[in-house]
N, C-alpha and C positions, 0 to 999 in steps of 0.2 A: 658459593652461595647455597645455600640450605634450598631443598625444595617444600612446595608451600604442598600447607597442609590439605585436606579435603574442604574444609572450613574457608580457606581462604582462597582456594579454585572458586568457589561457588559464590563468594562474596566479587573475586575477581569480576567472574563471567558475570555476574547481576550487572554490575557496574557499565561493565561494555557492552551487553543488551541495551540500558537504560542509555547510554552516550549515541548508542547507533538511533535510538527511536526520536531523540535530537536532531539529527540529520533528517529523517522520514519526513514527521510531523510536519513542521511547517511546510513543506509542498503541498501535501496533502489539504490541508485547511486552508492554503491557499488555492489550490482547485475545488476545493468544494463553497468557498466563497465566489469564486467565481460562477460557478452553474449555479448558485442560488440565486443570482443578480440577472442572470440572461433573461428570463422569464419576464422581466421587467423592463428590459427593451423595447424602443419601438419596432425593433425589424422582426422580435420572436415570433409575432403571430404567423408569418411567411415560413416558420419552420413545421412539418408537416409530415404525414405517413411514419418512412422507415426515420428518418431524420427527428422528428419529435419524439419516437418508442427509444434509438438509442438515447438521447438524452437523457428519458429517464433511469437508461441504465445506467449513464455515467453518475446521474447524480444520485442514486439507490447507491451504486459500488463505493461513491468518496465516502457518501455517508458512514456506510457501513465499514469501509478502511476506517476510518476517521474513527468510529469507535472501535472496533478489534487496534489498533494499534497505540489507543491510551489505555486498552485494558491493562497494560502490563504494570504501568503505575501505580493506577487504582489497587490493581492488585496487589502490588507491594503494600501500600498504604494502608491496605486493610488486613495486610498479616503483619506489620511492623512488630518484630521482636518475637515474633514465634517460630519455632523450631522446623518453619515449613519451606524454609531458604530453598531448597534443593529440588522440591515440587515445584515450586512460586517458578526456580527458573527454566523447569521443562516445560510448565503448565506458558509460561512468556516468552518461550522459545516456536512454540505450537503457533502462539497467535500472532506476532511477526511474521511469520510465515504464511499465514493466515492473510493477515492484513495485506502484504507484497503480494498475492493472490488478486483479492480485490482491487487494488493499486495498479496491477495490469489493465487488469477490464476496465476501470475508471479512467487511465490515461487514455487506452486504446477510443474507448468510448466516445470522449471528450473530443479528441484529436478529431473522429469519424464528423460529428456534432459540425464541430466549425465548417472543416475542411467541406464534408458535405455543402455546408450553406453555401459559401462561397464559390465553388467551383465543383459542383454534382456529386451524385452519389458514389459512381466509379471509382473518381478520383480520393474519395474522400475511405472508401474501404478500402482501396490501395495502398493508401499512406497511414491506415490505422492497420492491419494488415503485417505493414512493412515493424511501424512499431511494436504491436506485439511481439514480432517474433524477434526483434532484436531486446527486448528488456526478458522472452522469459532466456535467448541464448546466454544474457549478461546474467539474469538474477539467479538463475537455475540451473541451464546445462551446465555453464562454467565450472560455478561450486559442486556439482555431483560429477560432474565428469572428475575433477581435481582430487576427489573424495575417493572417486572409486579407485583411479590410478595409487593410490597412498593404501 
């Protein structure tokens, strides 16, 4: 089998950028539909101090995931057919990265939000805490430790 050309790496990689932001997406819009709706609860007024400030980081972070990671389409969308393939997918590789950034804080956030409500603050930075550090060992050390070893 022939190897593919530079042309067709960079058409490849667009492709598997856009299929993984498939994956992403809908969790993310489904988290950040959810912190839109709490506020409207009867119980939210009882959320309060540290517990109401993280809130609005988590719902500040989905938002902000939420657009950093349809950037990359948009972006396509708006160079469709121009010769800027190859930027388009370092410039899309940036904000994924980006986005899985905010993605953390927003999850961590989120988890902190509830957990707090229900069972105090302790518990609630513990198992936000716990999460963070297992999603950046999954989403980060793994791939750069993998990267560096190569």
């Amino acid at each position: 089998m022939a190897e593919e050309t530079q042309k067709e790496r960079v058409d490849r990689e667009l492709i598997e950028l856009l299929n993984e932001l498939r994956v992403v997406l809908p969790g993310v819009q489904v988290l950040f539909a959810f912190l839109l709706t709490l506020p409207f609860t009867s119980r939210f007024e009882r959320v309060v101090g540290a517990t109401e400030a993280m809130y609005v980081v988590a719902l500040a972070t989905t938002a902000a995931s939420t657009a950093v990671l349809i950037a990359p389409s948009t972006y396509h969308r708006l160079n469709f057919r121009t010769p800027e393939k190859e930027r388009m997918l370092w410039t899309s590789n940036h904000l994924v990265i980006a986005g899985t950034v905010l993605l953390t804080v927003a999850m961590g956030s989120s988890l902190y939000v509830v957990v707090a409500f229900l069972y105090g603050s302790v518990v609630g930075a513990a198992l936000a805490g716990g999460l963070g550090a297992l999603l950046v060992s999954l989403w980060y050390v793994l791939p750069l430790r993998r990267r560096a070893r190569e």
